[in-house]
NUVO-24498 format. One record per atom (N, C-alpha, C): residue in one letter; z, y, x. Coordinates in steps of 0.001 Angstrom, whole numbers, plus 500000, padded with zeros to 6 digits. Atoms other than C-alpha are relative to their C-alpha. Layout:
% NUVO-24498
AZYX ...
% end
This chain:
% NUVO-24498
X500235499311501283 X644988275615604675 X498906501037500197 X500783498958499849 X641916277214604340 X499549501518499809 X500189498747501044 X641139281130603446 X498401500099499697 X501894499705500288 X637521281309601722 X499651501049498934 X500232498934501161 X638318283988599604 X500627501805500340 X499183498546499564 X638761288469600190 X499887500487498688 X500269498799500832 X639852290804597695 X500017501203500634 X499929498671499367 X639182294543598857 X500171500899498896 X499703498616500918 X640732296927596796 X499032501585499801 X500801499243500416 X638277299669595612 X499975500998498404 X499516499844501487 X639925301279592333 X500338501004499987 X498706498871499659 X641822304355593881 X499166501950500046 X500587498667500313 X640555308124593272 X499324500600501874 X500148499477498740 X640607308535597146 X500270501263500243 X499161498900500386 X642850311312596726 X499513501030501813 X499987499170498716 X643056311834600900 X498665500383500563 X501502499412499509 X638993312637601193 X499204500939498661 X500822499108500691 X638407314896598374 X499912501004500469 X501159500549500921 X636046316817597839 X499303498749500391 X502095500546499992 X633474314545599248 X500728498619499172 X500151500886500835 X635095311722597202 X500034499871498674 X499813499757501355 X635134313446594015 X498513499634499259 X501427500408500203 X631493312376593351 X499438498445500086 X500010500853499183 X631106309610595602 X500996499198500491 X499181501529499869 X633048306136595810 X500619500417501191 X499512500283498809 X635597306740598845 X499313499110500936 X500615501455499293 X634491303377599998 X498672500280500066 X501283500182499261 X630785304718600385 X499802500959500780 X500273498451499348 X631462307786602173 X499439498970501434 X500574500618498516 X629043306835605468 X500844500369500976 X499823499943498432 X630489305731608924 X498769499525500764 X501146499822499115 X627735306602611317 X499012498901499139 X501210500295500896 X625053304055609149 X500021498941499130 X500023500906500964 X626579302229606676 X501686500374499401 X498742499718500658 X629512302761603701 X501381499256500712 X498805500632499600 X633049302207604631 X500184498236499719 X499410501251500760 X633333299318602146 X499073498763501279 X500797500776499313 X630474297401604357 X500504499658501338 X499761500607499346 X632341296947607142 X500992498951500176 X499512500486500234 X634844295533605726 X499616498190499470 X500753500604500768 X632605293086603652 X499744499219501604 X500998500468498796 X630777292469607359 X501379499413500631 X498708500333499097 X634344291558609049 X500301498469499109 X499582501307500464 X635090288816606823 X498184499009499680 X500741501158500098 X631802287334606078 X499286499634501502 X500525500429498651 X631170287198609921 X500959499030500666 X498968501057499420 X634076284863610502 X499955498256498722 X500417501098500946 X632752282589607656 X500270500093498569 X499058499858501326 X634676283677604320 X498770500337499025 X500746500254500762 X632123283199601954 X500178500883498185 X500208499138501123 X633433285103598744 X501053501190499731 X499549498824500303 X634592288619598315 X499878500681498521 X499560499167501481 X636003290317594862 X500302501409500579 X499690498818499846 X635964293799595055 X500675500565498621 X498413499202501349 X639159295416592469 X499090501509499640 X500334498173500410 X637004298813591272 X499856500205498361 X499674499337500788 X637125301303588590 X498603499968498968 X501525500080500617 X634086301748585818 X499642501050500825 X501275499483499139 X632562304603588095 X499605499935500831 X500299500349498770 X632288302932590702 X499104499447500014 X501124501229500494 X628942301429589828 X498889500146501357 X500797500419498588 X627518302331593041 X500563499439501217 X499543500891498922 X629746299904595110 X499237499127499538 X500323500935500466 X627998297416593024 X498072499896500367 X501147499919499890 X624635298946593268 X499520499214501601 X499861500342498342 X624818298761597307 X499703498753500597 X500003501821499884 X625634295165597430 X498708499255499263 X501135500765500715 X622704294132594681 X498536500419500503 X501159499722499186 X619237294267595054 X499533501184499620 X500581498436500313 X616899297458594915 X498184499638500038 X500984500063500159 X613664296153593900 X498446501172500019 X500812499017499754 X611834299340593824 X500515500930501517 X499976499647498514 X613410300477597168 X498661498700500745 X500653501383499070 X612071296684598533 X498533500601500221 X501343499888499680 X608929297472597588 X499299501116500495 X500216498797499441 X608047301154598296 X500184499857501760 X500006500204498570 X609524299767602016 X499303499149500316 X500603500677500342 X607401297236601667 X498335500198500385 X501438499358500640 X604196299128600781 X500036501192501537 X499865499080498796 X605126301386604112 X500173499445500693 X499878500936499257 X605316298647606427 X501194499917500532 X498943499882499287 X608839298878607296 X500628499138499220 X499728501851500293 X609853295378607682 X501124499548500700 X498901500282499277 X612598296206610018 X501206500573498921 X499241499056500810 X614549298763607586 X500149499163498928 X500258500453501233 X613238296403604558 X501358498277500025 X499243501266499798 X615202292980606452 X501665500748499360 X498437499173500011 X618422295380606996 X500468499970498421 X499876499678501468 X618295296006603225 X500393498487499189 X500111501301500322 X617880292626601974 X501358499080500852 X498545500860498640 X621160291363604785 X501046500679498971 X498839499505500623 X623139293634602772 X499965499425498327 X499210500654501135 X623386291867599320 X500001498152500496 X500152501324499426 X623082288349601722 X501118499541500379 X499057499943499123 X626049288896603101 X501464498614499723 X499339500721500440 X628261286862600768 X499797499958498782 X500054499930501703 X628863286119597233 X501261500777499639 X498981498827500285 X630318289100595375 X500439500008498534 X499236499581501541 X632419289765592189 X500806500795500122 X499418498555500601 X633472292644590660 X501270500066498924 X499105499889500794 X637043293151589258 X500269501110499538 X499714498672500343 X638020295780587066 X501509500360499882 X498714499633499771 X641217297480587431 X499833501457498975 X500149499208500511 X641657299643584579 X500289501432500510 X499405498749499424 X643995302187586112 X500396499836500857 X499355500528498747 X644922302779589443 X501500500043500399 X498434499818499843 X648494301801589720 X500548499260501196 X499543500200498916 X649109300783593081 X499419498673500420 X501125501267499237 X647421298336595805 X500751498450499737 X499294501312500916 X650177295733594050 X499529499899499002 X500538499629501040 X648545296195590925 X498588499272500340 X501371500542499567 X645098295680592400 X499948498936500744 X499926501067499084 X646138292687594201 X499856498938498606 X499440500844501357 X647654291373590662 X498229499732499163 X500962499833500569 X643996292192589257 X499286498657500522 X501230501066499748 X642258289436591397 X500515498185499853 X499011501699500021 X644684286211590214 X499049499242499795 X501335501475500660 X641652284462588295 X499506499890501349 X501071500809498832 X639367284818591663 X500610499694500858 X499996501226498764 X641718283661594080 X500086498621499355 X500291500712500588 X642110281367591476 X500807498247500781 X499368500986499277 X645210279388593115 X500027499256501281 X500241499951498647 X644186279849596524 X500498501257501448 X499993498944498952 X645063281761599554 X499144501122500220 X501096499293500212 X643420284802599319 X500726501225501062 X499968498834499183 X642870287618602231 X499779501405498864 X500306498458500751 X643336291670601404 X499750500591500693 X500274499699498610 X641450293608603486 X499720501893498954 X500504498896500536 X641594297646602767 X498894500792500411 X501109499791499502 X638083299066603008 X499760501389500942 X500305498883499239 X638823302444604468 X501132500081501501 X499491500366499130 X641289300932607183 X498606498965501192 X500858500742499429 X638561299963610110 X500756499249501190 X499582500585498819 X639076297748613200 X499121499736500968 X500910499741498711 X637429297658616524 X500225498663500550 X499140500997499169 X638354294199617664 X499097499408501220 X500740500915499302 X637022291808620808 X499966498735499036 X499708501776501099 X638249288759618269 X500570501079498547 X499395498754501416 X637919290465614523 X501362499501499471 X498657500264500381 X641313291385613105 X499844498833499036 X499881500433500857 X640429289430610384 X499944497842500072 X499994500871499338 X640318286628612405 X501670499602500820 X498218500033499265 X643645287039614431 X500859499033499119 X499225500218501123 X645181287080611061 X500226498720499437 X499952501241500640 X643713283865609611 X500352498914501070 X499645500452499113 X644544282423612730 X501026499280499857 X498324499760499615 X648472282693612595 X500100499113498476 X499625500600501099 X648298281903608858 X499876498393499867 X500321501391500074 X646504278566609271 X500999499044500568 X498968500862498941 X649100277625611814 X501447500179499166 X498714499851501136 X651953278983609614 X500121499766498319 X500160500218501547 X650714278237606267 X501121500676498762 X498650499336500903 X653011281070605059 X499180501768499811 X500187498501500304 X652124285123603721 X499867500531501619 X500062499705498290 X651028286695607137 X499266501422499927 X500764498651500733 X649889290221607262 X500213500746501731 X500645499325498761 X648277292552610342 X501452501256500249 X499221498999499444 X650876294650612484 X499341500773501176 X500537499365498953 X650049297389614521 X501651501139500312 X499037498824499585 X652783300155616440 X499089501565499686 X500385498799500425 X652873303402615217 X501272501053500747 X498820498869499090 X654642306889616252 X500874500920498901 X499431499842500925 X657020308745614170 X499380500192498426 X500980499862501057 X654364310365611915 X499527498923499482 X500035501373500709 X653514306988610554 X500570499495499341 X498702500206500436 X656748305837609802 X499772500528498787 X500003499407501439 X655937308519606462 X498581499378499667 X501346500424500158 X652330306644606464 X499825498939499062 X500246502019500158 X652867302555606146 X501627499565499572 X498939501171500195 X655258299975605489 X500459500042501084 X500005500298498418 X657138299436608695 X501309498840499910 X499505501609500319 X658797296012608959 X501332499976501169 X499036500692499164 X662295294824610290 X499663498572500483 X500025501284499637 X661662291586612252 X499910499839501274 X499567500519498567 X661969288789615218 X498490499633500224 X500904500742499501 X659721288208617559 X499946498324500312 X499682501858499858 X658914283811617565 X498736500012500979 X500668501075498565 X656028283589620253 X499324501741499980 X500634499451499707 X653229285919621722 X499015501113498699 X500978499419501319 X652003288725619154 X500206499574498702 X500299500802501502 X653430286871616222 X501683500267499773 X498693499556500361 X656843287940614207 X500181499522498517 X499070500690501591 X659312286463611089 X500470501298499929 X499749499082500675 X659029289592608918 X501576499805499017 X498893499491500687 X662931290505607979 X500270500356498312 X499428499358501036 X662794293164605801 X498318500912499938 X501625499022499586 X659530295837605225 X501050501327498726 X499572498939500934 X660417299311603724 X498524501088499984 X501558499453500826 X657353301569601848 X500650501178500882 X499942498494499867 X656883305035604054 X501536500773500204 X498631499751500011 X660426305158605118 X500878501872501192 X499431499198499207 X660435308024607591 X500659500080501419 X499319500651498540 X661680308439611354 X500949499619500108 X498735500230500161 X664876308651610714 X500450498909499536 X499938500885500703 X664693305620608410 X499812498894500510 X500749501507499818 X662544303085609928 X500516499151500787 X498986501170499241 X663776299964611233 X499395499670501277 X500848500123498673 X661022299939613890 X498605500661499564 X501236499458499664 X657903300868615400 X498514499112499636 X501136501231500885 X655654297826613886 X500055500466498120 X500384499735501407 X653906298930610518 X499108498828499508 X501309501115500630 X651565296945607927 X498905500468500335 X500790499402499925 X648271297825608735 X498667499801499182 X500984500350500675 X645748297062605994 X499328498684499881 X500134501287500083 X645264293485606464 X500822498812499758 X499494501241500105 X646668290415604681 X499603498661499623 X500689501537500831 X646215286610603464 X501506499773499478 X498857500777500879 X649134285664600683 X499229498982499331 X500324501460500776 X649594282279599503 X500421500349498754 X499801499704501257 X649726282166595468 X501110500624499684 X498581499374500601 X653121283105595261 X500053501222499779 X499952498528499650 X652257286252596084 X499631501023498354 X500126500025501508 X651066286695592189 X501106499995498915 X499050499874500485 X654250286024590916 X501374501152500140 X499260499318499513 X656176288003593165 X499734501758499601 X500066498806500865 X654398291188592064 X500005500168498484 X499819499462501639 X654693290497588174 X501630500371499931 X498274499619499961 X658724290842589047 X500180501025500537 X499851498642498744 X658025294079591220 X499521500774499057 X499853498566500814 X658892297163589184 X499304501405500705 X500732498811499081 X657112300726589912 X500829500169501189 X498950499083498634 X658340302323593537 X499264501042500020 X500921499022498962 X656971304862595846 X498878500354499042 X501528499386500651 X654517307317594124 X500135499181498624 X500334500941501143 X655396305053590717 X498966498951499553 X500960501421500145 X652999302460591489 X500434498786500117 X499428501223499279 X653498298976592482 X499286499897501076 X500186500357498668 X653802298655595956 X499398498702500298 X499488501021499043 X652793296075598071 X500713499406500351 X498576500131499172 X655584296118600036 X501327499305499662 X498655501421500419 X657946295289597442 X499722499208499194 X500157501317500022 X656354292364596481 X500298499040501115 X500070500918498999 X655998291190599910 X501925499771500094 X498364500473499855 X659949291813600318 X500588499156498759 X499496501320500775 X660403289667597283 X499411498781500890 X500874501142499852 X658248287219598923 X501312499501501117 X499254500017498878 X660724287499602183 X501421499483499409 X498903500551500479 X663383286468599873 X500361498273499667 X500124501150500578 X662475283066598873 X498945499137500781 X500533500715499532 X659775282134601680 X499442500708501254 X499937498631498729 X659028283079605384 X498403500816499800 X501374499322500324 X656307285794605555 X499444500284501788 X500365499540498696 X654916286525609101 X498960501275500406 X500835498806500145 X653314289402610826 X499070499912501744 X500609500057498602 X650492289720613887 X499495501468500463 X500514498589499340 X650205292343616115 X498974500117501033 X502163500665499724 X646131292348616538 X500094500710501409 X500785499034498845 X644285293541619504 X499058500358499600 X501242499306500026 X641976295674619671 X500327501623499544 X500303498608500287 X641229299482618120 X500391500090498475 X500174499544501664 X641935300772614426 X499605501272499532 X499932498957500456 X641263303669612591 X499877500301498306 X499322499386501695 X642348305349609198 X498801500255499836 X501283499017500327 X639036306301608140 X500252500619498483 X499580499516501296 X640313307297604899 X500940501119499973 X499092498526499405 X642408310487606803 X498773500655500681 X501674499457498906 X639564312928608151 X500440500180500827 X499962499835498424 X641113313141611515 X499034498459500556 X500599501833499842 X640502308871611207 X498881500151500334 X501099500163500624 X637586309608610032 X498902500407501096 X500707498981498895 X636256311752613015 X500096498830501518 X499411500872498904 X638155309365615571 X499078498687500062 X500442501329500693 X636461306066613829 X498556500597500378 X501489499512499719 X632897307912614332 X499654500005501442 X499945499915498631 X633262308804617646 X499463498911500665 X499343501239498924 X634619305812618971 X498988498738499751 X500714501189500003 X632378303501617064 X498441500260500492 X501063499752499238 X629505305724617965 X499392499809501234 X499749500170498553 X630257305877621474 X499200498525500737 X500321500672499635 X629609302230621449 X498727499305499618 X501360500705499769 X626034301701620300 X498916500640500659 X500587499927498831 X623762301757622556 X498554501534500036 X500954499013500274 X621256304213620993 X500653501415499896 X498752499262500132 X624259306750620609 X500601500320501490 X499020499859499311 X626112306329623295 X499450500930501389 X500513498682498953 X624117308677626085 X500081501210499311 X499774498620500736 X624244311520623440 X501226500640499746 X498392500108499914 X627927310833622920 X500378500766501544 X499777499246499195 X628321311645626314 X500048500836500712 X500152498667499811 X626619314537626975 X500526500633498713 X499433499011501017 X627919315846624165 X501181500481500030 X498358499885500365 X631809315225624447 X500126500801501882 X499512499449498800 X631391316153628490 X500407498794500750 
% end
């Protein structure tokens, strides 16, 4: 079963980075030289996935800008011989084929899932959140479609977390069935230390099969009065198995400014023009 389709949710006030997102799209606040949303975008169309819907709000018109062309940038770079800066530019609306969903109000990343039914359009469709990054050797987004293809069932990215988390994510009751790969139980929204059934959370990455559409028009507000995720997916866990993979590699919240600092660093660290300054710098 193939996945050839991402929605990335993009609709949400970005409550945990104001000010600087009171102006400016969450999703374009720059990591080290390019908007959040773009790496996201770059993670799936580098494993082949060919069309991405982005769920945003009407002021979000510069996620849209970003992605399209800039004809009077082109040329002004153009007219200055910068043919390296001018390619870069031109890669970024190349990247895939894009559509724009509107989500009137932001009522929860269930809500904005529900928003993209026409474009998965009765297909398996990945959710990838744009200010959740990943560092992988094999991209998460890859892991993921991995497990699903082989399970042809709801499959969604696990990572371990430490108590503070537990009030963060979803954190999932379930069995381990082979290497890195688990039959999701039960999942509870931000449950607390005391609460949580374990140390495996959701971590911003999924692929649901259609059902997953139905299961949130039956999922009433929760948590924060939105519609969860979460309890869609635990409807889903009721009536069909859902699975969960616990990726390798690096993550970071970039949408928490500690993340946000951590995610810079770390991704700085590793390019090559960076990374001697990085180290005299940090010691």
């Amino acid at each position: 079963m193939n996945v050839r389709k991402v929605l990335i949710p993009a609709a949400g006030f970005g409550t945990r980075t104001l000010p600087a997102s009171k102006a400016i799209p969450k999703e374009m606040i720059t990591l080290i030289d390019r908007p959040l949303i773009q790496y996201a975008v770059e993670e799936a169309a580098g494993i082949g996935i060919g069309q991405v819907g982005i769920i945003t709000s009407a002021w979000k018109t510069a996620i849209e800008r970003h992605f399209g062309s800039s004809p009077e940038l082109e040329a002004f770079l153009a007219a200055k011989g910068k043919t390296s800066i001018l390619e870069d530019i031109r890669k970024i609306g190349r990247l895939t084929e894009f559509t724009y969903i509107l989500q009137p109000e932001p009522l929860g990343l269930g809500h904005a899932v529900l928003m993209g039914e026409a474009f998965a359009a009765g297909e398996p469709v990945a959710v990838m959140n744009p200010d959740t990054i990943y560092d992988c050797p094999v991209p998460c987004l890859k892991q993921l479609r991995d497990v699903f293809e082989r399970r042809e069932a709801t499959t969604v990215v696990l990572g371990r977390i430490d108590g503070e988390g537990t009030s963060k994510y979803g954190v999932v009751r379930a069995d381990r069935i082979s290497d890195r790969v688990y039959r999701i139980r039960d999942l509870v929204e931000k449950p607390g230390p005391q609460k949580a059934p374990s140390d495996l959370a959701v971590l911003g990455r999924y692929i649901f099969m259609p059902s997953v559409f139905d299961a949130i028009r039956a999922t009433p507000s929760g948590y924060g009065g939105e519609i969860q995720i979460t309890d869609a997916i635990r409807r889903l866990i009721d009536s069909e198995p859902v699975y969960g993979v616990l990726f390798e590699g690096r993550r970071y919240d970039a949408g928490d400014p500690w993340g946000y600092i951590e995610a810079t660093l770390g991704l700085a660290g590793k390019k090559p023009e960076f990374a001697g300054r990085m180290k005299a710098l940090i010691g």
